[in-house]
C-alpha positions in Angstrom: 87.2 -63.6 -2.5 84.8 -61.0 -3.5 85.9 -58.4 -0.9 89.4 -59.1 -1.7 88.8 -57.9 -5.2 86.9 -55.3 -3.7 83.4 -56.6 -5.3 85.4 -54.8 -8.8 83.2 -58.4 -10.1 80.2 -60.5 -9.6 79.5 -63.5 -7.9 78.9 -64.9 -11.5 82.2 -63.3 -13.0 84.3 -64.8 -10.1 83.2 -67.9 -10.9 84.0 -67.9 -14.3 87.6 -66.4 -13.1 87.7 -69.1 -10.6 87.0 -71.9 -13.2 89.3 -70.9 -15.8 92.2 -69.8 -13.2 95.3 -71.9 -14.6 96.1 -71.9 -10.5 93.3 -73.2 -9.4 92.9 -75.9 -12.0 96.1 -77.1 -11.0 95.8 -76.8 -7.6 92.0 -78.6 -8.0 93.6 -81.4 -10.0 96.0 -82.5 -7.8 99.5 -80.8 -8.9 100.3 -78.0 -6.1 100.1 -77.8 -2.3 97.8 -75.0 -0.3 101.0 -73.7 0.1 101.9 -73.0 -3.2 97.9 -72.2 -4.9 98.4 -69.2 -1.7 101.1 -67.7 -3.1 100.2 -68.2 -6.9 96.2 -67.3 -6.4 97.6 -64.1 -4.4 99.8 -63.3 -7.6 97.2 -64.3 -10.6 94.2 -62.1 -8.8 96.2 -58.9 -7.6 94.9 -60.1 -3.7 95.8 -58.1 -1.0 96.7 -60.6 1.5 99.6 -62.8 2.9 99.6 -66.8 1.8 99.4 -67.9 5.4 96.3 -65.6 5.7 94.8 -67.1 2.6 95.5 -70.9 3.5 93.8 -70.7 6.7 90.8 -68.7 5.4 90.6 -70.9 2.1 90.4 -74.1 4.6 87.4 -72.5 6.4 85.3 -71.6 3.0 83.1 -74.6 3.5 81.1 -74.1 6.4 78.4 -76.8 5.9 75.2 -77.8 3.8 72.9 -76.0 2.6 69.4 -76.8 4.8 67.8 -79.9 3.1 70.4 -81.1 0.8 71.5 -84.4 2.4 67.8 -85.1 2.9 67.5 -84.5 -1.1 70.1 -87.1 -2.2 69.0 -89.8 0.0 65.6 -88.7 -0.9 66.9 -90.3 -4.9 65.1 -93.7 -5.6 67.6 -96.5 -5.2 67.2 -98.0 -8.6 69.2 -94.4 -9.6 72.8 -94.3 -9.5 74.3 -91.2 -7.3 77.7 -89.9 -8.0 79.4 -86.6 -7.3 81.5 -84.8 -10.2 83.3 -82.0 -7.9 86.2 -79.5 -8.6 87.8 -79.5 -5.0 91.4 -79.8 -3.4 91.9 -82.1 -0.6 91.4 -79.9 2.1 87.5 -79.3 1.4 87.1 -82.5 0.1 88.7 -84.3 3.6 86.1 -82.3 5.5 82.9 -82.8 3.1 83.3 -86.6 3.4 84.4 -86.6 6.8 82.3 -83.7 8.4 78.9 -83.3 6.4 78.6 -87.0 5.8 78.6 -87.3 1.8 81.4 -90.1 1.9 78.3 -92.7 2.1 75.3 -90.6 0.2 76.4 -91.0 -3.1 77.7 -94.4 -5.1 80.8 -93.0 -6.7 82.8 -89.4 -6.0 84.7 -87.7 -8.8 86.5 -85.6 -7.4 88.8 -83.2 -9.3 91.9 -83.4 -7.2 91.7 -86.8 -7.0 90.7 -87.9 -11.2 93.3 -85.2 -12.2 89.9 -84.1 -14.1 88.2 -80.8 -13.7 84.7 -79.2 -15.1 83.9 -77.6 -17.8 86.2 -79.8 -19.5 85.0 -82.9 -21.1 87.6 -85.1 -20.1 86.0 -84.7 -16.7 82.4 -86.0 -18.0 83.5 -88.4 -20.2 85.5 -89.9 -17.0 82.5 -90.1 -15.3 80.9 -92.1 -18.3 83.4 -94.2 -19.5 83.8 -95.1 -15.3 80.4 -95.9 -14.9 79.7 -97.2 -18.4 76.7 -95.5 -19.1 75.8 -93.3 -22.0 75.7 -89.5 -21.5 72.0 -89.4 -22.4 70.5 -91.5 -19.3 72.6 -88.9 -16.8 71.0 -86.4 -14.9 73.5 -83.9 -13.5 72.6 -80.7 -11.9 75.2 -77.8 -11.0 75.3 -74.3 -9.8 77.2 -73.1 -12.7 76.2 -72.0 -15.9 79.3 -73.2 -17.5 79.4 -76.9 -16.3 75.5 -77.4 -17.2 76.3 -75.9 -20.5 80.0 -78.7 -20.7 77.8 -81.4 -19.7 74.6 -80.7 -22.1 77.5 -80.8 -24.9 78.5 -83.7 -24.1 74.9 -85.3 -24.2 74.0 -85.1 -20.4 70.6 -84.1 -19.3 71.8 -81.1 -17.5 70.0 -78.5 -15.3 71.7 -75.2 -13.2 70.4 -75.8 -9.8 71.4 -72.8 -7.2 70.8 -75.1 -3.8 68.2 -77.9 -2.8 64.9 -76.1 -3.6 65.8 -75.7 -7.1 67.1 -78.9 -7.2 64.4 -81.1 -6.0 62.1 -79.2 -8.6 64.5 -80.3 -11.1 64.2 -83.4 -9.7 60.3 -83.6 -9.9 60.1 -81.7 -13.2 62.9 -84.9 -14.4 60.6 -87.8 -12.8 63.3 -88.7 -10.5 61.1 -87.8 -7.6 
């Protein structure tokens, strides 16, 4: 995406485009094909490419785990409950449970195409909570972006911005978790 825009952004500033994209949340929510996201993602962004093109290289964006992440969630005492809250669209999500194993590392997947729910918003926390019946307070969650640790710490979560599994397990640590 970023050379499609012809790095005229950040890493950061894409993601808050990404996140707030009317086209992506409806395509991560359920309500459009591949097909259709292509051609209105291509038409929202100014991106110079055709929605075949796109499709195919959107399907091949997640290329695996990072080193030592699996090992991290399993590494989370059992008396913890392990859940997932993930913007995705069936494609990625297919091949994350399928491929890299996830389907049986967590308890409970939330996954954005699938609840109709999508982060920052709080509908998407407060799904998690009412579904698992816990108060926001005894939740841990950790995310890469800024603006979904900053949704769930509004909603009461203990929340903590966690770029990949070194960061995370000190999070972890620093929490008492581990």
């Amino acid at each position: 995406m970023l050379a499609w825009l012809d790095h005229r952004v950040s890493l950061e500033e894409l993601w808050k485009l990404w996140l707030s994209s009317p086209t992506v949340r409806r395509f991560e929510t359920g309500r459009t094909t591949p097909a259709e996201f292509a051609e209105q993602i291509i038409r929202e962004m100014s991106l110079p490419i055709a929605p075949e093109e796109f499709v195919a290289n959107f399907e091949s964006w997640v290329v695996g785990l990072l080193p030592g992440a699996l090992d991290l969630v399993h590494s989370v005492p059992s008396r913890f409950t392990r859940a997932t809250l993930s913007n995705n669209s069936e494609p990625h999500w297919r091949r994350l449970m399928t491929e890299f194993d996830l389907q049986n590392a967590f308890h409970h997947h939330f996954a954005s195409h699938l609840t109709g729910k999508i982060k920052p918003d709080r509908e998407a926390f407060q799904n998690v909570l009412d579904t698992l019946g816990c108060q926001a307070a005894s939740v841990f969650f950790l995310d890469d972006s800024t603006l979904n640790v900053e949704a769930a710490r509004e909603v009461g979560m203990h929340a903590v911005q966690a770029r990949g599994p070194a960061e995370a397990h000190r999070a972890l640590v620093d929490a008492g978790i581990l």
